[in-house]
C-alpha positions in Angstrom: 139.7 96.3 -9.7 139.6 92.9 -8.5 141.3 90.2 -6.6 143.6 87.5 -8.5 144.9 84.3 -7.8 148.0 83.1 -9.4 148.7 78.7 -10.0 151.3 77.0 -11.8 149.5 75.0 -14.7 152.7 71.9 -15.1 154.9 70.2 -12.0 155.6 73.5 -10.0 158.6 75.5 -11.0 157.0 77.8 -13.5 158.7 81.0 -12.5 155.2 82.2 -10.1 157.5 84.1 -7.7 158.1 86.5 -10.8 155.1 86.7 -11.6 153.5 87.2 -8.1 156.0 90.2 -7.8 155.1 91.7 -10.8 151.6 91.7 -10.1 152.3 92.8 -6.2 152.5 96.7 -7.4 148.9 96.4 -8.2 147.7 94.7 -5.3 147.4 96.2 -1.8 147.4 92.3 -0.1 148.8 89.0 -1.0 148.0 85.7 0.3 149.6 82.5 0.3 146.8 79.7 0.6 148.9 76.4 0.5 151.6 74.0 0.7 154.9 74.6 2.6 158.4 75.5 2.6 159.1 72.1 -0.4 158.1 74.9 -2.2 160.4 78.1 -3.2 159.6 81.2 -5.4 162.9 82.9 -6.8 162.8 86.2 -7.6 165.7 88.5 -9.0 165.0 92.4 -8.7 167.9 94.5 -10.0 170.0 91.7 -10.4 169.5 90.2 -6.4 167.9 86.8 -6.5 165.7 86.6 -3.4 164.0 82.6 -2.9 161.2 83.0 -0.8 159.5 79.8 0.9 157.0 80.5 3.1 156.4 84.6 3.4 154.5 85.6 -0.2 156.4 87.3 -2.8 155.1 90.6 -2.7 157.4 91.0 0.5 159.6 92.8 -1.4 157.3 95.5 -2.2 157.3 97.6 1.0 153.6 99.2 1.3 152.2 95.9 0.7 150.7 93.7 3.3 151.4 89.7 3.2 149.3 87.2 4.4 149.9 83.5 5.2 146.8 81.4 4.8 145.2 78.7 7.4 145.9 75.8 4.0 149.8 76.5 4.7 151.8 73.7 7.2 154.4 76.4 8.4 157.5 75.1 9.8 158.5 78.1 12.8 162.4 77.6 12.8 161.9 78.2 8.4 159.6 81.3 8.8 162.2 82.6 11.5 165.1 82.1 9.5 163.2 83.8 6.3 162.5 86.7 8.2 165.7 87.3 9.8 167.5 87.1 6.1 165.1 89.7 4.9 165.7 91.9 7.9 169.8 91.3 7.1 169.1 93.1 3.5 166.9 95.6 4.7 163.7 94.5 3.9 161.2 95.3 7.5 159.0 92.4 8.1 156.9 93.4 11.1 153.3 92.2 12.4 152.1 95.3 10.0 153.6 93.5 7.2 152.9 90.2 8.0 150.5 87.9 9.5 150.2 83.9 10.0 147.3 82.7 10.1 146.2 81.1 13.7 144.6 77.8 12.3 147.6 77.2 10.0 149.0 73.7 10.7 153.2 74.0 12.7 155.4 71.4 11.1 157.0 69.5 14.1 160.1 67.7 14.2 158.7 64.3 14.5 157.4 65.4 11.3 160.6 65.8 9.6 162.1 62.7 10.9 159.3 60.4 9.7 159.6 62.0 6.1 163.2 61.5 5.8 162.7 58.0 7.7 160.0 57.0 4.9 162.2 57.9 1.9 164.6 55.8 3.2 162.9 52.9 3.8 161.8 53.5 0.3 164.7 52.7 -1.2 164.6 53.0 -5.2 160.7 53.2 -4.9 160.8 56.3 -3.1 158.9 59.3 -4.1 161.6 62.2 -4.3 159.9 64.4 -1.4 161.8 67.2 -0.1 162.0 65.5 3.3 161.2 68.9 4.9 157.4 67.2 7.5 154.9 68.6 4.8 153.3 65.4 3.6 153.5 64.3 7.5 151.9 67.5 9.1 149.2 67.6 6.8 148.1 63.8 7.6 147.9 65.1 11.3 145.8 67.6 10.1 143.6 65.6 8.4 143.9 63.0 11.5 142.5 66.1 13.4 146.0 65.5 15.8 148.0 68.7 14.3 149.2 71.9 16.3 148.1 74.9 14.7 149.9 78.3 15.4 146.8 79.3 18.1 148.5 76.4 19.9 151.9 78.2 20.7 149.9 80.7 22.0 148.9 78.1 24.9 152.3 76.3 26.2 149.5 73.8 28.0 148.0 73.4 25.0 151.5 73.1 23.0 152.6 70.8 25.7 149.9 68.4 26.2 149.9 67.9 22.4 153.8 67.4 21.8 153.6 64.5 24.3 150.4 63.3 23.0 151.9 62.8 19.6 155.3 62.0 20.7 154.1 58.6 22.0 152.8 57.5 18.6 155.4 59.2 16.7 158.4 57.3 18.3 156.4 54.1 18.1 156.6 54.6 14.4 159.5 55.9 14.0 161.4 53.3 16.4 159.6 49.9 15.5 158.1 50.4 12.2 160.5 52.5 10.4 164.0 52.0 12.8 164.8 55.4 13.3 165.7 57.4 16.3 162.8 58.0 19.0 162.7 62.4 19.5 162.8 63.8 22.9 160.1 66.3 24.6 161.4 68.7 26.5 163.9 70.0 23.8 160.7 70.1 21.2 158.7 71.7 23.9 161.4 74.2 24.9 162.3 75.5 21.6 158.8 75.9 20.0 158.0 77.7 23.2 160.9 80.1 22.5 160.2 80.4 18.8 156.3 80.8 20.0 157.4 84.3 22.1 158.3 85.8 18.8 156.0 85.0 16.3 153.0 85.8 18.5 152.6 89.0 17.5 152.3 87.8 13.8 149.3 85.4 14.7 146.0 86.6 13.6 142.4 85.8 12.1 143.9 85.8 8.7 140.2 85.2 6.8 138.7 88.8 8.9 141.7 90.7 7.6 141.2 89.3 3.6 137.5 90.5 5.1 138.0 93.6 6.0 140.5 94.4 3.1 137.5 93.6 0.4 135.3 95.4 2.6 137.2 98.7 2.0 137.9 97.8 -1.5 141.7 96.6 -1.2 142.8 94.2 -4.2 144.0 90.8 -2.9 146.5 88.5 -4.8 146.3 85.0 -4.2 149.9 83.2 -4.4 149.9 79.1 -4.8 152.7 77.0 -4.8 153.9 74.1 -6.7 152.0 73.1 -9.7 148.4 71.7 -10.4 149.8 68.2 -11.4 151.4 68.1 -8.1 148.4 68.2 -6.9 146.9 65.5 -4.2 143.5 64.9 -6.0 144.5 65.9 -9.5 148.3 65.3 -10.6 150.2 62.4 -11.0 149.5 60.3 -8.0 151.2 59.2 -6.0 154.1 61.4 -7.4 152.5 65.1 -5.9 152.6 67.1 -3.0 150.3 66.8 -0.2 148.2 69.5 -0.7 146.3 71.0 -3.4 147.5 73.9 -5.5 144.4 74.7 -7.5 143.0 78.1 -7.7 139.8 76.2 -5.6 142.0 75.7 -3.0 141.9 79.7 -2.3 138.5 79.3 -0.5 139.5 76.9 1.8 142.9 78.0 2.1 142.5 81.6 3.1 139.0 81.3 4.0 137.3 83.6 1.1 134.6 83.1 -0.5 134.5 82.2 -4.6 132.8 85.2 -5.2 135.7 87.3 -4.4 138.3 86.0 -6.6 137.5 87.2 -10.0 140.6 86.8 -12.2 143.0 83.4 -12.6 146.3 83.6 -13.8 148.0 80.0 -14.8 151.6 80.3 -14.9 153.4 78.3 -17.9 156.7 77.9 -18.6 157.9 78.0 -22.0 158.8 74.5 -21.7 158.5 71.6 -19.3 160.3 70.7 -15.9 159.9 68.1 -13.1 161.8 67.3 -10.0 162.1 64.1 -8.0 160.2 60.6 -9.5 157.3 60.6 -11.6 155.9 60.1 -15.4 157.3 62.8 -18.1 155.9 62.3 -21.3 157.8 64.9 -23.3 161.0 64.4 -20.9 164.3 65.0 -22.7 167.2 62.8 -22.4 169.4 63.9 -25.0 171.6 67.3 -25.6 168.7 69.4 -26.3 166.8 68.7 -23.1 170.4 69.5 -21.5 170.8 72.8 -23.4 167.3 73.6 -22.0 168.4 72.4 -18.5 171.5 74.3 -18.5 169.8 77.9 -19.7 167.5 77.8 -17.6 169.5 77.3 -14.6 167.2 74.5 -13.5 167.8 73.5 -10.3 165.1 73.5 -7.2 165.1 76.5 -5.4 164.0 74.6 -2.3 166.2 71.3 -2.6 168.7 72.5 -5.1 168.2 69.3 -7.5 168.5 69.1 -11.0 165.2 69.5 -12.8 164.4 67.2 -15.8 163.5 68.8 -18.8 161.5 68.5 -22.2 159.5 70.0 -24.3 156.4 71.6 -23.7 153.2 69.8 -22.9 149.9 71.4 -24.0 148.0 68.3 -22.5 149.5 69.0 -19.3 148.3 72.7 -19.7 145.1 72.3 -21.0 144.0 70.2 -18.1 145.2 72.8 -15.7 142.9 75.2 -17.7 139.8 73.2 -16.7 140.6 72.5 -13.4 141.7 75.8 -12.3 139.1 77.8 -14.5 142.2 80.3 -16.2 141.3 83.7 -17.2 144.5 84.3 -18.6 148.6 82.5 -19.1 151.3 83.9 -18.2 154.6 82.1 -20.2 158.0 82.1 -18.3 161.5 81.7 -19.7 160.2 82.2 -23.2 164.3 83.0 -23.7 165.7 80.0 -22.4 165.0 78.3 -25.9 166.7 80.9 -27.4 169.3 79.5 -29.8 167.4 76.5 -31.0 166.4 75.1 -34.7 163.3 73.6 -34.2 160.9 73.6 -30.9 158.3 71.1 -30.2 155.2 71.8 -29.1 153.0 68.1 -27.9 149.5 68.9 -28.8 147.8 65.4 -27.7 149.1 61.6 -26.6 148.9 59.1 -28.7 147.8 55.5 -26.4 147.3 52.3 -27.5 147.2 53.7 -31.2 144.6 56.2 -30.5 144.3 59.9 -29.7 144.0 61.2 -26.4 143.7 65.0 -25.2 143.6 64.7 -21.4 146.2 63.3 -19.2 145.1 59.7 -17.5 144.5 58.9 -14.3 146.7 55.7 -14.3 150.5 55.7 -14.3 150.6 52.4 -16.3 148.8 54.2 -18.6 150.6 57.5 -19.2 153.7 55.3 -19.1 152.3 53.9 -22.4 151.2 57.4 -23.9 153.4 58.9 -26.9 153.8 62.8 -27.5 152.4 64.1 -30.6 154.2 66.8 -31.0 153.7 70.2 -33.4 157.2 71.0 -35.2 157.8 74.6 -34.9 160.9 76.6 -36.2 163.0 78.3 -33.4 165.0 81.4 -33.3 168.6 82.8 -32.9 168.0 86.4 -31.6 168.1 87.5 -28.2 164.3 88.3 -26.9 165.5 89.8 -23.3 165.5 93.4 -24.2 161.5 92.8 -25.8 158.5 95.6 -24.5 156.1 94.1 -27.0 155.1 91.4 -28.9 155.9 92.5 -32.3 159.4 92.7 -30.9 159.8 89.2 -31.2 161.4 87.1 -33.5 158.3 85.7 -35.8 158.8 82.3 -34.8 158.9 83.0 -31.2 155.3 85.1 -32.1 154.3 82.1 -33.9 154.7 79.7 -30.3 153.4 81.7 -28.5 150.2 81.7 -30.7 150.5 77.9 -30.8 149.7 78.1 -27.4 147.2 80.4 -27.2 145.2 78.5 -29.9 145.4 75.2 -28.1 144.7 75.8 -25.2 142.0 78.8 -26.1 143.4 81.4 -23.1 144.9 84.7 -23.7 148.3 85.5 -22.4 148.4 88.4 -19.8 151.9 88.9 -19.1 155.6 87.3 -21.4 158.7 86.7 -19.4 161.8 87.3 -21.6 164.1 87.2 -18.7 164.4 87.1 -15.0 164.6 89.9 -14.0 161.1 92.3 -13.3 161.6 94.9 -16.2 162.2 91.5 -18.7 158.5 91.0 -19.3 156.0 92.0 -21.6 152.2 93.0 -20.2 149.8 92.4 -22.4 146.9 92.9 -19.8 146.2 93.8 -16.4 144.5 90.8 -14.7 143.6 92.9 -11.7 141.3 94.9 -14.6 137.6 92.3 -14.5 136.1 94.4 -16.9 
């Protein structure tokens, strides 16, 4: 057995919560390694949707162990209010079940505010962030001026370094971007109180994923959003602030590469965005509304309506390279479900040539045309599916589209929400 990591391969949203529960039975840990709570994984077992945001997925399976890595900006009053809605539906989430890791960066109000300040300021050019601190805490952490979670363990460390930062922050926030100064003493008062109760979760999150291997536990490694989201390698300057890639796992949870052996790359069955940014193979006509409406797509985190289009094998294929994919796993395969003809885009045409990786520039992309592959869809309902020659052929037929373009295997189909609507095709925690 070994340990897998599981990324989104498009713009986040790709259904990895599923996904990362499914593969939770098999694994004895799971790990979340970056982002924040802009991110959300929905699950629905037995017909109850659960959205998680900052505690891993595999939460809901009750002998597992979930870890949350030092590359995650954790925002206290979120993880407390997670935790208490679990607890409310039965599900115990205990220091034996859960641990944050001490060097993980606290998102702080000041935080929040200057997001939120930003975005207005923006005006029409803004960039769609969640306005929850992530992009803000992260830039203290790089600035090497963050509070980690071993600093609510030390209320004169805490202290000295909310008033430390406060000075700056309300110069910013007041004179540069005219918003309302933040006060100490009510910062400082209620992270201390929230600090009393998640101290017993706050622990040397790299020795346990050490110890674990030692003893030869499997580890799952959960990312959020998606890799074009990400910092060095999405669509700049529309992505999150951290970085979502399967790489990221080293640094994140503090592992070594030699200990992650299989990576999953989580595809939906067709294309989604939220907030600003370029979208190729966007729809803006009744199609890419039938898609939106099927698939339910709003953000689990911010509740907005996702834009849709067609799939985008150039998106994917760059997220094979740059995450290293072992295997795919396709989401909402049903949501097309119902129409005549699906498009697959196998390459960009720019400036009347051929292109097969995404560019760098915006002003180029803007300029890129989809070449898309014309497939024939299908009427019947795929949700009741245990293999793949239960599918309609044409659905067969995308799905080997996809496999042939992008030359990765698929491991696991989603034909519906829910955990028993999915077809396994292989075990990734098998490396043999």
């Amino acid at each position: 057995m070994g340990n897998v990591v599981v990324v989104g391969t498009q713009w986040g949203d790709e259904g990895k919560g599923k996904v990362v529960d499914l593969l939770a039975s098999s694994a004895d840990i799971v790990v979340r390694f970056q982002g924040g709570n802009n991110a959300g994984h929905t699950l629905v077992v037995n017909g109850e949707k659960t959205i998680c945001h900052l505690i891993p997925s595999g939460i809901l399976h009750e002998d597992k162990k979930c870890l949350i890595g030092n590359g995650v900006v954790v925002d206290p009053a979120v993880l407390l209010e997670e935790m208490n809605d679990l607890e409310k539906r039965g599900i115990s989430v205990t220091p034996e079940r859960l641990s944050l890791s001490e060097k993980a960066h606290i998102v702080m109000p000041y935080h929040k505010a200057i997001d939120l300040a930003r975005e207005a300021a923006k005006g029409s050019g803004k960039l769609g962030t969640t306005g929850r601190g992530i992009g803000p805490c992260y830039e203290d952490k790089v600035a090497r001026i963050g509070i980690r979670a071993v600093d609510l363990l030390e209320p004169d460390t805490l202290e000295a370094k909310i008033r430390t930062n406060l000075k700056e922050k309300n110069f910013y926030l007041e004179k540069f971007l005219k918003a309302e100064p933040l006060e100490f003493q009510p910062i400082y008062e209620k992270y201390s109180s929230m600090a009393e109760i998640l101290a017993p979760f706050i622990a040397d999150v790299s020795q346990e994923i050490d110890q674990a291997i030692k003893v030869g536990k499997t580890i799952l490694f959960e990312g959020a959003q998606g890799t074009h989201l990400d910092v060095d390698h999405g669509t700049y300057p529309f992505v999150t602030s951290s970085n979502p890639i399967s790489g990221t796992v080293c640094a994140g949870a503090g592992v070594g590469p030699d200990k992650l052996h299989h990576v999953v790359g989580i595809v939906k069955a067709y294309t989604t965005r939220v907030g600003a940014g370029p979208f190729p193979t966007e729809l803006l006509d009744e199609t890419g509304d039938y898609i939106q409406e099927r698939g339910a797509e709003f953000g689990a985190t911010t509740g907005r309506r996702r834009r849709c289009g067609w799939l985008d094998l150039v998106v994917v294929r760059d997220s094979v390279r740059l995450n290293g994919l072992t295997s795919l796993s396709i989401t909402k395969l049903d949501v097309l479900t119902g129409l005549e003809r699906v498009k697959v885009c196998v390459g960009y045409e720019l400036d009347g040539r051929r292109i097969e990786s995404r560019p760098a520039s915006l002003k180029k992309l803007a300029r890129c045309k989809p070449l898309y592959e014309d497939l024939p869809g299908w009427k019947e309902d795929i949700s009741s599916a245990k293999a793949v020659k239960d599918l309609p052929p044409q659905a067969r037929n995308y799905l080997k589209v996809i496999e042939e373009r992008t030359a990765v295997p698929f491991s696991l189909v989603s034909v519906g929400p829910g955990r028993e609507e999915t077809i396994k095709l292989k075990d990734p925690f098998e490396t043999s």
